[in-house]
HTML snippet that shows the backbone in 3Dmol.js (N, CA, C, O; Angstrom):
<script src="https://3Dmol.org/build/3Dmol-min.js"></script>
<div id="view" style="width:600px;height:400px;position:relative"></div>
<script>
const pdb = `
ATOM      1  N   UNK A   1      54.583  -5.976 -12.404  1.00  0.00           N
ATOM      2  CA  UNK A   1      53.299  -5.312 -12.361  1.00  0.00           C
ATOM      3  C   UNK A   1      52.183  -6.342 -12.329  1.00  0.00           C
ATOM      4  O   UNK A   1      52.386  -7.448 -12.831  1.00  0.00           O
ATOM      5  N   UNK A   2      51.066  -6.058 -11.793  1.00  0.00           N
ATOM      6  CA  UNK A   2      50.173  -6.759 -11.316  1.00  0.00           C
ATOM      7  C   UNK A   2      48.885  -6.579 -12.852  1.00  0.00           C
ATOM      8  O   UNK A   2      48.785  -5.544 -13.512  1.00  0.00           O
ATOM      9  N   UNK A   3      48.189  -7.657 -13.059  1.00  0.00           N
ATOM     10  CA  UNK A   3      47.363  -7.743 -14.259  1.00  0.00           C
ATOM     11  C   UNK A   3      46.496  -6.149 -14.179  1.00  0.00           C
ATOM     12  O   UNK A   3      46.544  -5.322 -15.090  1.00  0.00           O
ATOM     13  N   UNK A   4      45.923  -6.011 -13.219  1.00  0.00           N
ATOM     14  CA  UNK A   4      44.867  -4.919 -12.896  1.00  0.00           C
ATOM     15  C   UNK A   4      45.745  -3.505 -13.011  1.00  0.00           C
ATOM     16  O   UNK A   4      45.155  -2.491 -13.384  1.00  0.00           O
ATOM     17  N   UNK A   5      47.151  -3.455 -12.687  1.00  0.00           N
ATOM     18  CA  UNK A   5      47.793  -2.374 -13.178  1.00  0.00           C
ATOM     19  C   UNK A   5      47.691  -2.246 -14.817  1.00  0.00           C
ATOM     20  O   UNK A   5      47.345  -1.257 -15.462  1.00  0.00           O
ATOM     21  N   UNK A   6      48.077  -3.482 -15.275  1.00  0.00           N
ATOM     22  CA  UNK A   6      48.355  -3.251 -16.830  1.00  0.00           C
ATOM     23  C   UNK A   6      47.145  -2.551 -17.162  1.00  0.00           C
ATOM     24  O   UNK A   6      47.061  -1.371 -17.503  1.00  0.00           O
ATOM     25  N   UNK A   7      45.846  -3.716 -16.978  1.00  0.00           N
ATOM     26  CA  UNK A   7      45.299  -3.061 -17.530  1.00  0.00           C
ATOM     27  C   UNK A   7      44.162  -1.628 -17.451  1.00  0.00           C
ATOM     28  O   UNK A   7      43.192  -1.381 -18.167  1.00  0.00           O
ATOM     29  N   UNK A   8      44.767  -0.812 -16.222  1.00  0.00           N
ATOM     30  CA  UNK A   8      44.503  -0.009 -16.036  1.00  0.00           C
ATOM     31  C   UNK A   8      44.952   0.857 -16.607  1.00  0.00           C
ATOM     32  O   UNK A   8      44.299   1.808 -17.036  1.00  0.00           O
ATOM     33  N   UNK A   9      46.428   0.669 -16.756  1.00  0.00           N
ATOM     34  CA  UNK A   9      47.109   1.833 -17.561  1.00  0.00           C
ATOM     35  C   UNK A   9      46.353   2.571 -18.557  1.00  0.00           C
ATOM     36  O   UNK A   9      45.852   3.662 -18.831  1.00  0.00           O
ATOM     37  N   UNK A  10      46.711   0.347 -19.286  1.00  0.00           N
ATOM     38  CA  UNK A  10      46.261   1.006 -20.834  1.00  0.00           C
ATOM     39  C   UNK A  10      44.756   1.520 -21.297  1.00  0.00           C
ATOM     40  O   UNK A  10      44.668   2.185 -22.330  1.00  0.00           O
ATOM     41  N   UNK A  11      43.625   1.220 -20.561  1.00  0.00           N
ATOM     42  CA  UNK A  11      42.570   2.040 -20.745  1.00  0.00           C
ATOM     43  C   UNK A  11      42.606   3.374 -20.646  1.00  0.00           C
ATOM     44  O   UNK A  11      42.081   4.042 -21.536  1.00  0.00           O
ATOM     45  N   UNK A  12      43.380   4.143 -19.286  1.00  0.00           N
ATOM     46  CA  UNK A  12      43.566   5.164 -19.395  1.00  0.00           C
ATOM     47  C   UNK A  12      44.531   5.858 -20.594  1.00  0.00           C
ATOM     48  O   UNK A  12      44.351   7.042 -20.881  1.00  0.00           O
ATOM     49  N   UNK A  13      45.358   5.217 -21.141  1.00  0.00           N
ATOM     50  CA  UNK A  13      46.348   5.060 -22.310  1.00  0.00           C
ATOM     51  C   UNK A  13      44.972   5.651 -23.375  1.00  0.00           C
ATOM     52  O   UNK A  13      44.637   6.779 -23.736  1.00  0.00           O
ATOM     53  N   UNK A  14      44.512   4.501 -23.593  1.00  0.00           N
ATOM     54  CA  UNK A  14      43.327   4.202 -24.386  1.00  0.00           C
ATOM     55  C   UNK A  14      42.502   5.490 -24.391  1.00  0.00           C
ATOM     56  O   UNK A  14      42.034   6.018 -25.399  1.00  0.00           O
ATOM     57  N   UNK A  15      42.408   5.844 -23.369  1.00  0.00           N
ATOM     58  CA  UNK A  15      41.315   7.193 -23.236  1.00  0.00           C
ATOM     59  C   UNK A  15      42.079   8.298 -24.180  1.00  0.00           C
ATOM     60  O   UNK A  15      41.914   8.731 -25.320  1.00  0.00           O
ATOM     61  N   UNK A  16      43.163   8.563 -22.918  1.00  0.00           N
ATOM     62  CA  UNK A  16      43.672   9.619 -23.637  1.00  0.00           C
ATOM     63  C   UNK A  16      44.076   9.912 -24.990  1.00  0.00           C
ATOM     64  O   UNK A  16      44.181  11.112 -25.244  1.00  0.00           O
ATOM     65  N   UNK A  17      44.321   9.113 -25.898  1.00  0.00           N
ATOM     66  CA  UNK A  17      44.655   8.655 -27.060  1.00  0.00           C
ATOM     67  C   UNK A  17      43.556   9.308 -27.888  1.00  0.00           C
ATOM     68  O   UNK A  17      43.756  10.172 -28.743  1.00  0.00           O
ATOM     69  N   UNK A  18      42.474   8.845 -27.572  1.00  0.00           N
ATOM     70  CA  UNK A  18      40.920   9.237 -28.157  1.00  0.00           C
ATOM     71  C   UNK A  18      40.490  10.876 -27.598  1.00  0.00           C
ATOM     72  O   UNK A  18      39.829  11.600 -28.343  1.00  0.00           O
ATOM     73  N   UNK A  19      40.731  11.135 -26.856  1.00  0.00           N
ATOM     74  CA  UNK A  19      40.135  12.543 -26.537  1.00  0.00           C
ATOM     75  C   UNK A  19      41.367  13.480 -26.979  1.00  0.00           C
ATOM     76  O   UNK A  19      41.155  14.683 -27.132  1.00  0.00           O
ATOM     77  N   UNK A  20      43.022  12.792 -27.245  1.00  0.00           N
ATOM     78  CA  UNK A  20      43.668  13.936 -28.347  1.00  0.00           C
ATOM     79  C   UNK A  20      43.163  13.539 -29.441  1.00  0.00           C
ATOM     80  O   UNK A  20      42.590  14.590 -29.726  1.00  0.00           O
ATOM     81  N   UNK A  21      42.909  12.821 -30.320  1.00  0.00           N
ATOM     82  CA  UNK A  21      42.075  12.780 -31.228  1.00  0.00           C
ATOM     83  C   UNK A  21      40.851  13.301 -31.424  1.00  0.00           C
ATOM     84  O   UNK A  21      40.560  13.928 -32.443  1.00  0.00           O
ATOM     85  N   UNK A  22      40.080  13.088 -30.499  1.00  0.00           N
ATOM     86  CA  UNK A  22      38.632  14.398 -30.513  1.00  0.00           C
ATOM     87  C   UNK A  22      38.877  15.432 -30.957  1.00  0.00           C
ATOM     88  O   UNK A  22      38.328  15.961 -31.924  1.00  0.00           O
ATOM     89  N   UNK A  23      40.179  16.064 -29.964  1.00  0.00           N
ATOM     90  CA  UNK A  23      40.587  16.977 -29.856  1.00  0.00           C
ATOM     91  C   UNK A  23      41.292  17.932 -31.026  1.00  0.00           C
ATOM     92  O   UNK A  23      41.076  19.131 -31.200  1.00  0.00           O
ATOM     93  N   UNK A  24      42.177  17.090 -31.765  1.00  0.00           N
ATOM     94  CA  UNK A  24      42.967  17.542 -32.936  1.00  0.00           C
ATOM     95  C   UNK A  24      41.983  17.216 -34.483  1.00  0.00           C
ATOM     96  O   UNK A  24      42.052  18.011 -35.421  1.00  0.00           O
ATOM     97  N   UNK A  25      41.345  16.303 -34.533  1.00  0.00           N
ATOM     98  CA  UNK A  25      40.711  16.217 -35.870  1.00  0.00           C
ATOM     99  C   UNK A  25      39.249  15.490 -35.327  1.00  0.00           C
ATOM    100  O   UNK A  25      39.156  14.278 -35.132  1.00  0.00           O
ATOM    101  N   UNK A  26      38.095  16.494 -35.117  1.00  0.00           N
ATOM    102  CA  UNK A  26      36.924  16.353 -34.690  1.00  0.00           C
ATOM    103  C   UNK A  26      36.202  15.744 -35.201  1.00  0.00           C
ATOM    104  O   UNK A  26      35.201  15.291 -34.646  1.00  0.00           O
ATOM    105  N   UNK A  27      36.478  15.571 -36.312  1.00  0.00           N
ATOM    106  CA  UNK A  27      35.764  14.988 -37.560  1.00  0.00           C
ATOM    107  C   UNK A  27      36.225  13.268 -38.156  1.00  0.00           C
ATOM    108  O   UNK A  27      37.326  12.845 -38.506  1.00  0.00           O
ATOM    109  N   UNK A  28      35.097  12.680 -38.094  1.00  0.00           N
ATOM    110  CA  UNK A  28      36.070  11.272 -38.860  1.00  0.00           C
ATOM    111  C   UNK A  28      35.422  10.511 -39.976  1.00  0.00           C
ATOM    112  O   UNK A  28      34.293  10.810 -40.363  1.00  0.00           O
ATOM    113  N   UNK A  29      36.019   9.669 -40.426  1.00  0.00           N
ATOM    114  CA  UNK A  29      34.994   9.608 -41.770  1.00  0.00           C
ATOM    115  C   UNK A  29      33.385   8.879 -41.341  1.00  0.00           C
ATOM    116  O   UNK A  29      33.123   8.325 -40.274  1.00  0.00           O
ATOM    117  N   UNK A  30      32.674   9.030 -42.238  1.00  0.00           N
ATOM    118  CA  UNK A  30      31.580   8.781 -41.921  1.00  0.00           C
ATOM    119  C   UNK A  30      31.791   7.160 -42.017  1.00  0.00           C
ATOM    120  O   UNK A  30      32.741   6.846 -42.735  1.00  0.00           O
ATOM    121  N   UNK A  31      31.039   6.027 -41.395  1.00  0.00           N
ATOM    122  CA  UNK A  31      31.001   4.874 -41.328  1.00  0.00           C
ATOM    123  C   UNK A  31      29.930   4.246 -42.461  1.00  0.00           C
ATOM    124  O   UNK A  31      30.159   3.396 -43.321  1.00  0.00           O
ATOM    125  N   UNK A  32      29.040   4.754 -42.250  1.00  0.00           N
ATOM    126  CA  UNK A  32      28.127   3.811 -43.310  1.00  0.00           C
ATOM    127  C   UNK A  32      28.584   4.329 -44.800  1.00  0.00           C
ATOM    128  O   UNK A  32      28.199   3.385 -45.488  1.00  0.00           O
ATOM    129  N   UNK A  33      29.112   5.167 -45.603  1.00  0.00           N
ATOM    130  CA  UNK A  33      29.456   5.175 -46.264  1.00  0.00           C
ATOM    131  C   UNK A  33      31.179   4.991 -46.771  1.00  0.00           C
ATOM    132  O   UNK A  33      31.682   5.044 -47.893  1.00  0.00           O
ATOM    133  N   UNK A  34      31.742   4.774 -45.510  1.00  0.00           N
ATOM    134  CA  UNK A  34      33.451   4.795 -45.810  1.00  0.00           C
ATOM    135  C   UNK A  34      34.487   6.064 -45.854  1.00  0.00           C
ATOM    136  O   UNK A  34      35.713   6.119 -45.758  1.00  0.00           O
ATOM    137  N   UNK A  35      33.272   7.259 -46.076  1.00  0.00           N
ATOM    138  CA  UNK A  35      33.932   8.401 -46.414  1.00  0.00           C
ATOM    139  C   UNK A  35      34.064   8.875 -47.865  1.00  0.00           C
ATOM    140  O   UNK A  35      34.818   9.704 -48.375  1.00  0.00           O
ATOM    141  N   UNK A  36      32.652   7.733 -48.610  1.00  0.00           N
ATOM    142  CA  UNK A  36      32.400   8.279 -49.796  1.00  0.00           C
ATOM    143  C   UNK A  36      31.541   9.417 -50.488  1.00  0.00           C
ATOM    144  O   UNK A  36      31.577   9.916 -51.613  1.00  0.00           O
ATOM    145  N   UNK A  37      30.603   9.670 -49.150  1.00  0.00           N
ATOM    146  CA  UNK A  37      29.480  10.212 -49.441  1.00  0.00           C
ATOM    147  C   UNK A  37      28.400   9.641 -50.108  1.00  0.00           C
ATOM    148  O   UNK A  37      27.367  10.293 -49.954  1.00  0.00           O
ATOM    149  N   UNK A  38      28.284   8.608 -50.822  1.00  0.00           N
ATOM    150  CA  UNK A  38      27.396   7.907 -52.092  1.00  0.00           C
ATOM    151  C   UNK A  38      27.285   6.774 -51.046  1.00  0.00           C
ATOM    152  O   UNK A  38      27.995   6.581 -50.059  1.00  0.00           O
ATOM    153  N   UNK A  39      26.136   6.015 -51.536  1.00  0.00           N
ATOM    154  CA  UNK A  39      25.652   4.833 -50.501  1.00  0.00           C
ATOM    155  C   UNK A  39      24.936   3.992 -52.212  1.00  0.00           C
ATOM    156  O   UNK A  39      24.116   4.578 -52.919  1.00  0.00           O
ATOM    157  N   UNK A  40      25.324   3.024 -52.434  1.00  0.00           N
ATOM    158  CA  UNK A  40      24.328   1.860 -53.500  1.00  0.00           C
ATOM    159  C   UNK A  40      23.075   1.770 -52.734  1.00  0.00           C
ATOM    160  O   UNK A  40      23.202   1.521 -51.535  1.00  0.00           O
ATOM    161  N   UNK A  41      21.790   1.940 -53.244  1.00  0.00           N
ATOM    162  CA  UNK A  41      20.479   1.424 -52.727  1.00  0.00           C
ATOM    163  C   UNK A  41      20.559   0.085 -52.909  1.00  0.00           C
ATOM    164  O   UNK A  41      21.459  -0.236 -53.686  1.00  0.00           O
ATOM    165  N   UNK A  42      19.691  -1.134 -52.290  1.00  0.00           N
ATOM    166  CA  UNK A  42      19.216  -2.461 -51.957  1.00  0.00           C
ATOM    167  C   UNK A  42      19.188  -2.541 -53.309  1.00  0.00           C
ATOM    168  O   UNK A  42      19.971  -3.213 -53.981  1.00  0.00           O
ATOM    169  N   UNK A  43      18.224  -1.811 -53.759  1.00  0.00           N
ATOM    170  CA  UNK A  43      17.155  -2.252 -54.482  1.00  0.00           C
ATOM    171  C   UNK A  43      17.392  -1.414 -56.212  1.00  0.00           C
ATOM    172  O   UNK A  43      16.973  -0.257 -56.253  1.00  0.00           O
ATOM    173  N   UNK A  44      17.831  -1.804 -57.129  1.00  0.00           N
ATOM    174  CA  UNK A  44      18.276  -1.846 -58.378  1.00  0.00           C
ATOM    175  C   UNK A  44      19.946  -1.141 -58.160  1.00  0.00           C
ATOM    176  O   UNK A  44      20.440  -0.890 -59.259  1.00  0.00           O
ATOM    177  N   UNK A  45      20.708  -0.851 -57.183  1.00  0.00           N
ATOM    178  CA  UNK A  45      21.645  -0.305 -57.371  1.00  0.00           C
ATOM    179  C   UNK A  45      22.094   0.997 -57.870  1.00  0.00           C
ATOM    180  O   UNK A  45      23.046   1.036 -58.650  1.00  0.00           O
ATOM    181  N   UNK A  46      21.517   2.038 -57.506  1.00  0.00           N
ATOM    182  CA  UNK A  46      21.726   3.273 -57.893  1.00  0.00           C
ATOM    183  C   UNK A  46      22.351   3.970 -56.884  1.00  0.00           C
ATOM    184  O   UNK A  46      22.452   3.649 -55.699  1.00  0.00           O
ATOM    185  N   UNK A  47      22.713   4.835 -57.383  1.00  0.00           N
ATOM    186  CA  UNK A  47      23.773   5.518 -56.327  1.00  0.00           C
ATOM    187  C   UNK A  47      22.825   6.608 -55.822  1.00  0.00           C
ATOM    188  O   UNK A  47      22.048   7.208 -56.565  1.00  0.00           O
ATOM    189  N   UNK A  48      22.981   6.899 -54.038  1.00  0.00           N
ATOM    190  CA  UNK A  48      22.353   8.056 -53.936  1.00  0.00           C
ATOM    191  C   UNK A  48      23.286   8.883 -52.798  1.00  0.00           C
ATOM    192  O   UNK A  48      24.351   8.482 -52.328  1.00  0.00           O
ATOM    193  N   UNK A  49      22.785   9.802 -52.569  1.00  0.00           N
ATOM    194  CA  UNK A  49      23.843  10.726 -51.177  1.00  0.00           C
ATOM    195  C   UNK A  49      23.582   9.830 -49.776  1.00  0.00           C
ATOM    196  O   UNK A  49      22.541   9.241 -49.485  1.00  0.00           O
ATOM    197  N   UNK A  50      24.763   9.890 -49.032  1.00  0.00           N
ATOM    198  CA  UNK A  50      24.552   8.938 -48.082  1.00  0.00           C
ATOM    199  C   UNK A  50      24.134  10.066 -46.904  1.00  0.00           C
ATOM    200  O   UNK A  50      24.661  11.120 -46.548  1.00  0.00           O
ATOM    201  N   UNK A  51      22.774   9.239 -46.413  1.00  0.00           N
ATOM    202  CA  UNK A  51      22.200   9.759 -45.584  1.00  0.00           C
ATOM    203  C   UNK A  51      22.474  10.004 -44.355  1.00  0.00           C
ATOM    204  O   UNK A  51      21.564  10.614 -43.793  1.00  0.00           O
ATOM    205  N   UNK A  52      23.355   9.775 -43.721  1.00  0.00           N
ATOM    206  CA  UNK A  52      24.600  10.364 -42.069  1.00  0.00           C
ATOM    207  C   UNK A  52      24.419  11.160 -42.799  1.00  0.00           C
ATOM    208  O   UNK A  52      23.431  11.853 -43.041  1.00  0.00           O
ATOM    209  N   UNK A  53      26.158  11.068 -43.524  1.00  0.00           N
ATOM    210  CA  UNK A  53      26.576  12.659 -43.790  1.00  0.00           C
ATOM    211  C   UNK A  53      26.309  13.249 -44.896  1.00  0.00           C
ATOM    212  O   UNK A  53      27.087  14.024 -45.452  1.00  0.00           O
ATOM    213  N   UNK A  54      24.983  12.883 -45.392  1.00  0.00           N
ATOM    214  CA  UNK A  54      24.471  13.902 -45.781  1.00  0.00           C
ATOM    215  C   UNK A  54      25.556  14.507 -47.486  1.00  0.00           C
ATOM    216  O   UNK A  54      25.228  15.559 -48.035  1.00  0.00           O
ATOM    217  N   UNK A  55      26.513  13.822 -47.937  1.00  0.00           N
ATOM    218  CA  UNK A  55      27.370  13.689 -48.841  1.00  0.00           C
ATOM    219  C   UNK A  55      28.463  14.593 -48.446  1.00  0.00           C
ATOM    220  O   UNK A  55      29.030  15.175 -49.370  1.00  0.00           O
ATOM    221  N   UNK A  56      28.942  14.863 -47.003  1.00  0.00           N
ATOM    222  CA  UNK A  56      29.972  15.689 -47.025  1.00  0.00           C
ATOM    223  C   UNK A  56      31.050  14.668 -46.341  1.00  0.00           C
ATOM    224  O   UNK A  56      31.945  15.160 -45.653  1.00  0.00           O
ATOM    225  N   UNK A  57      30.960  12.926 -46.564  1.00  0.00           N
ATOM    226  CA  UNK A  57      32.325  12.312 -46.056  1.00  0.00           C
ATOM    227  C   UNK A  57      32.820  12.368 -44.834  1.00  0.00           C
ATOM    228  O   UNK A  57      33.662  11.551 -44.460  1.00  0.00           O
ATOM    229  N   UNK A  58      32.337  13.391 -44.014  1.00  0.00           N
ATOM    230  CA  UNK A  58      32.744  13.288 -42.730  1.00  0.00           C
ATOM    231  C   UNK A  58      31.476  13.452 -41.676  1.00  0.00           C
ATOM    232  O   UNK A  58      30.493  14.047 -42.119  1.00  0.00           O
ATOM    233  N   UNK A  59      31.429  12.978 -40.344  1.00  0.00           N
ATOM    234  CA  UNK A  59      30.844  12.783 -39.248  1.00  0.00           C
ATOM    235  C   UNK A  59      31.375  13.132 -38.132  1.00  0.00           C
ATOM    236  O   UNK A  59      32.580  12.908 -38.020  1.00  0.00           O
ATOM    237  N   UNK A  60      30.670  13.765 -37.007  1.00  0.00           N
ATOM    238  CA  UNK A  60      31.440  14.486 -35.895  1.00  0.00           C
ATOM    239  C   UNK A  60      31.857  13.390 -34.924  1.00  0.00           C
ATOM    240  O   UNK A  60      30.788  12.994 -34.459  1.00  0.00           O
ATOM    241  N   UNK A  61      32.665  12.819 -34.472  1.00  0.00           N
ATOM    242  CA  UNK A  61      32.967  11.748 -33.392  1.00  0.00           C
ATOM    243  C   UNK A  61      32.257  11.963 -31.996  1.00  0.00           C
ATOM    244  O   UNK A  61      32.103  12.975 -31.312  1.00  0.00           O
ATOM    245  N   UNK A  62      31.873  10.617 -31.816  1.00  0.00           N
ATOM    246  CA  UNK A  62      31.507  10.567 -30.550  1.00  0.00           C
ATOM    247  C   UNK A  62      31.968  11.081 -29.565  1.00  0.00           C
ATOM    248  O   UNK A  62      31.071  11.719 -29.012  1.00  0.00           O
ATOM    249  N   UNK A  63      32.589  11.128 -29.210  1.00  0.00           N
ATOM    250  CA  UNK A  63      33.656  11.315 -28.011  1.00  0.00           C
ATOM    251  C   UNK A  63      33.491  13.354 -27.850  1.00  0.00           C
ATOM    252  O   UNK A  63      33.431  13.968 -26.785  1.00  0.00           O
ATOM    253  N   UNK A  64      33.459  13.890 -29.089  1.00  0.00           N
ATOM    254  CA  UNK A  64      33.411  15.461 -29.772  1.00  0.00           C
ATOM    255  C   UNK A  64      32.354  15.723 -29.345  1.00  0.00           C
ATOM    256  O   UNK A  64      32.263  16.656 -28.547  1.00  0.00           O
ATOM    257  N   UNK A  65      31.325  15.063 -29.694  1.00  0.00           N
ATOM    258  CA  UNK A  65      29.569  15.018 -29.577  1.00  0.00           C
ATOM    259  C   UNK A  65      29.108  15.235 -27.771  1.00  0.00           C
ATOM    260  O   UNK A  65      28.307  16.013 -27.252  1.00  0.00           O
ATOM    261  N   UNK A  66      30.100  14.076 -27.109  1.00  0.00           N
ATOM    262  CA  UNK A  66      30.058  14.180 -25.810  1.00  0.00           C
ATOM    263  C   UNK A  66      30.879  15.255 -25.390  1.00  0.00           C
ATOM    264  O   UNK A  66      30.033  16.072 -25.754  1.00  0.00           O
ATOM    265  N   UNK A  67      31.587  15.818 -25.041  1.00  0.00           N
ATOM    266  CA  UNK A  67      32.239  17.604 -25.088  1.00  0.00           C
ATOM    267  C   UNK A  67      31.801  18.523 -25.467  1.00  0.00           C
ATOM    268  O   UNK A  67      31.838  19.449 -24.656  1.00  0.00           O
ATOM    269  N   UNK A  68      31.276  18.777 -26.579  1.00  0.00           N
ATOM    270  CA  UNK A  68      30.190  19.702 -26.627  1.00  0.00           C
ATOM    271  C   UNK A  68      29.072  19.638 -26.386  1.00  0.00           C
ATOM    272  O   UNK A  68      28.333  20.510 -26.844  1.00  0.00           O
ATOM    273  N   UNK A  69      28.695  18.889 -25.814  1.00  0.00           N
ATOM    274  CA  UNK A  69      27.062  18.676 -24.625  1.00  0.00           C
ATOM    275  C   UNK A  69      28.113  18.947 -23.517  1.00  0.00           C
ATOM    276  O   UNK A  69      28.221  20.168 -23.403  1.00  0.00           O
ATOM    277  N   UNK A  70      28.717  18.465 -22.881  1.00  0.00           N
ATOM    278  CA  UNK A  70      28.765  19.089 -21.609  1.00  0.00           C
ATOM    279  C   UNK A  70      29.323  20.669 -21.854  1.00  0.00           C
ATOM    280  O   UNK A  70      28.966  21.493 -21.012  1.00  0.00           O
ATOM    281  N   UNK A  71      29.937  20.999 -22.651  1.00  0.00           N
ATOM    282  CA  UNK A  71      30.480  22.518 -22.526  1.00  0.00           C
ATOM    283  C   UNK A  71      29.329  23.520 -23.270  1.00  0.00           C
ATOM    284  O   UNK A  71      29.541  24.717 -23.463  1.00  0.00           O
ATOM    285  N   UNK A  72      28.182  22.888 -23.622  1.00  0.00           N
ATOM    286  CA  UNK A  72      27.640  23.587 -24.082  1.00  0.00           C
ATOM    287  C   UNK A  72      26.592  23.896 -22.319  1.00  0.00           C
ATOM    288  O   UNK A  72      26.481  24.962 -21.713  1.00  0.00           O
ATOM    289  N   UNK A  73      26.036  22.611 -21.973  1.00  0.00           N
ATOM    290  CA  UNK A  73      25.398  22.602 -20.782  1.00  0.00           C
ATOM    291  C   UNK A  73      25.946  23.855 -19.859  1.00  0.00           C
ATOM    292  O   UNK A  73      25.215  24.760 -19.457  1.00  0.00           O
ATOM    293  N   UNK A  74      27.646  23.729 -19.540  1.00  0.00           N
ATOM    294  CA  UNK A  74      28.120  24.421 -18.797  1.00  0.00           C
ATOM    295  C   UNK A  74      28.515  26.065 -18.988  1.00  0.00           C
ATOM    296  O   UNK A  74      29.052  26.832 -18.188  1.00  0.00           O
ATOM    297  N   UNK A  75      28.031  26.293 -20.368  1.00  0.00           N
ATOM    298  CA  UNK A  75      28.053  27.589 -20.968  1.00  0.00           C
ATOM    299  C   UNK A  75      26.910  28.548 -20.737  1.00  0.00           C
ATOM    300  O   UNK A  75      26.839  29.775 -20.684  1.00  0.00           O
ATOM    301  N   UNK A  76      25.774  27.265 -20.581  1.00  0.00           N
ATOM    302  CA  UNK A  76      24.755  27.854 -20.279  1.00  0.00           C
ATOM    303  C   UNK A  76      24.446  28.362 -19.309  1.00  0.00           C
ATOM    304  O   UNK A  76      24.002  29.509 -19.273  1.00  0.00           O
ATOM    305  N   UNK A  77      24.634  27.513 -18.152  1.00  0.00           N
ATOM    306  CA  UNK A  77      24.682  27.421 -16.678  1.00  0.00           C
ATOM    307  C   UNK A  77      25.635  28.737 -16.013  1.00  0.00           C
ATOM    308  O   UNK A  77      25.271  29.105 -14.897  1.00  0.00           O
ATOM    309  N   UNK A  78      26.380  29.192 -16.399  1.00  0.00           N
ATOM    310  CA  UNK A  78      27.364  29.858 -16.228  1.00  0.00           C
ATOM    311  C   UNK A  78      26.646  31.322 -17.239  1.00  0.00           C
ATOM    312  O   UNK A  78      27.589  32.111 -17.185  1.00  0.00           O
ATOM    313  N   UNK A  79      26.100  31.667 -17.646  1.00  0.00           N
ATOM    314  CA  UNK A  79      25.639  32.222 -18.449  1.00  0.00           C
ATOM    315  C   UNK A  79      24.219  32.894 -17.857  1.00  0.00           C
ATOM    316  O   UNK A  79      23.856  34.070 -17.834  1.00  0.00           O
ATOM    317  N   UNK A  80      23.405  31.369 -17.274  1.00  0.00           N
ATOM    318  CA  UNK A  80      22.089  31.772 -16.518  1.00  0.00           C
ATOM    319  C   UNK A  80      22.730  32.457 -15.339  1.00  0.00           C
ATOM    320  O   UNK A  80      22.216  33.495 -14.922  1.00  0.00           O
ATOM    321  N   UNK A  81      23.602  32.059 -14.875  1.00  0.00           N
ATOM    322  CA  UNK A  81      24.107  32.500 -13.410  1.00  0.00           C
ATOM    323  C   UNK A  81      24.652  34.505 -13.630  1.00  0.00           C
ATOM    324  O   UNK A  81      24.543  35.501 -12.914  1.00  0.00           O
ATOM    325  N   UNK A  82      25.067  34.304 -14.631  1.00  0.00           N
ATOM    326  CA  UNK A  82      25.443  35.887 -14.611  1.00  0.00           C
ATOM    327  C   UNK A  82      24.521  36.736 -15.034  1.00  0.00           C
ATOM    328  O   UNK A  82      24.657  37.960 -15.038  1.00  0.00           O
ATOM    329  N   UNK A  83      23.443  36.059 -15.445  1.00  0.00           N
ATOM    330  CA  UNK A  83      21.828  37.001 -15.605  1.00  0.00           C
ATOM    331  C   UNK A  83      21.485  37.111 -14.539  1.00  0.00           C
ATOM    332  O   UNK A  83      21.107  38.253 -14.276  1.00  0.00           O
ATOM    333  N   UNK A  84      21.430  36.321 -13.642  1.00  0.00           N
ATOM    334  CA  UNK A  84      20.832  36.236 -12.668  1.00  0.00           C
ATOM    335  C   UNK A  84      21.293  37.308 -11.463  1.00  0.00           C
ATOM    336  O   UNK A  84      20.586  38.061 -10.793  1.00  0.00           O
ATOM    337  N   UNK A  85      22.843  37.081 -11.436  1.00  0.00           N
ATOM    338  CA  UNK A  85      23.447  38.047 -10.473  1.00  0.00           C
ATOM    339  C   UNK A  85      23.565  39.606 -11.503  1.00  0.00           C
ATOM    340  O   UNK A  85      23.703  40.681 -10.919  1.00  0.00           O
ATOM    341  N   UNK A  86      23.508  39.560 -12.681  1.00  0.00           N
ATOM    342  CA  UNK A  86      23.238  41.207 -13.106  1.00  0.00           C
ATOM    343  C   UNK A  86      21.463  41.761 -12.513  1.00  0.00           C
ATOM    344  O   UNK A  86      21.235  42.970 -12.497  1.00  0.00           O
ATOM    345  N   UNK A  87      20.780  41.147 -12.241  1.00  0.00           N
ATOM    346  CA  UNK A  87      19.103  41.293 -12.379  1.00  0.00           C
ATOM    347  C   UNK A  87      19.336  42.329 -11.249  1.00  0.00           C
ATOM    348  O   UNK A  87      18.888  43.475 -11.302  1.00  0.00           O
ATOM    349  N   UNK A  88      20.189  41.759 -10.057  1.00  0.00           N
ATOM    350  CA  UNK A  88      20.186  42.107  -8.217  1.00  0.00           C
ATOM    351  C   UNK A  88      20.717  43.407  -8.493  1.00  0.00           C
ATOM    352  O   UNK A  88      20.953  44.186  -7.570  1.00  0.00           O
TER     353      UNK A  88
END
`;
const viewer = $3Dmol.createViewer("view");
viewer.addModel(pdb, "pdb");
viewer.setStyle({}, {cartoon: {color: "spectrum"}});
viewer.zoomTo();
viewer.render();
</script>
């Protein structure tokens, strides 16, 4: 196999991997906090709710975020279109 095969595969590998993951658990832990919910302030160290998520540990994935913009776009669109042909 030729370099540009490999690594074609495996990006597409790579893709798919991530969009069954979108797919099966939408949710992933939040990053700036670890998935603690609590964040230490700078400044004397107190604990407060971490501001992503808002203290619920999880965050919607990118990849999720991008799928529901387009299926929401296309819900719409599809939606304007059948108003449109009920009006006639």
């Amino acid at each position: 196999m030729t370099p540009e095969v490999i690594v074609t595969a495996t990006l597409t590998t790579a893709t798919g991997v991530y969009a069954l993951a979108c797919w099966v658990r939408p949710f992933g832990r939040c990053r700036a906090c670890s998935g603690t919910g609590v964040r230490r302030t700078v400044l004397l160290r107190t604990v407060t709710t971490c501001r992503r998520c808002k203290g619920a540990r999880l965050r919607l994935r990118i990849g999720r975020r991008i799928y529901n913009t387009f299926h929401n776009a296309n819900t719409e669109a599809a939606r304007a279109t059948r108003a449109k042909d009920t009006t006639r």
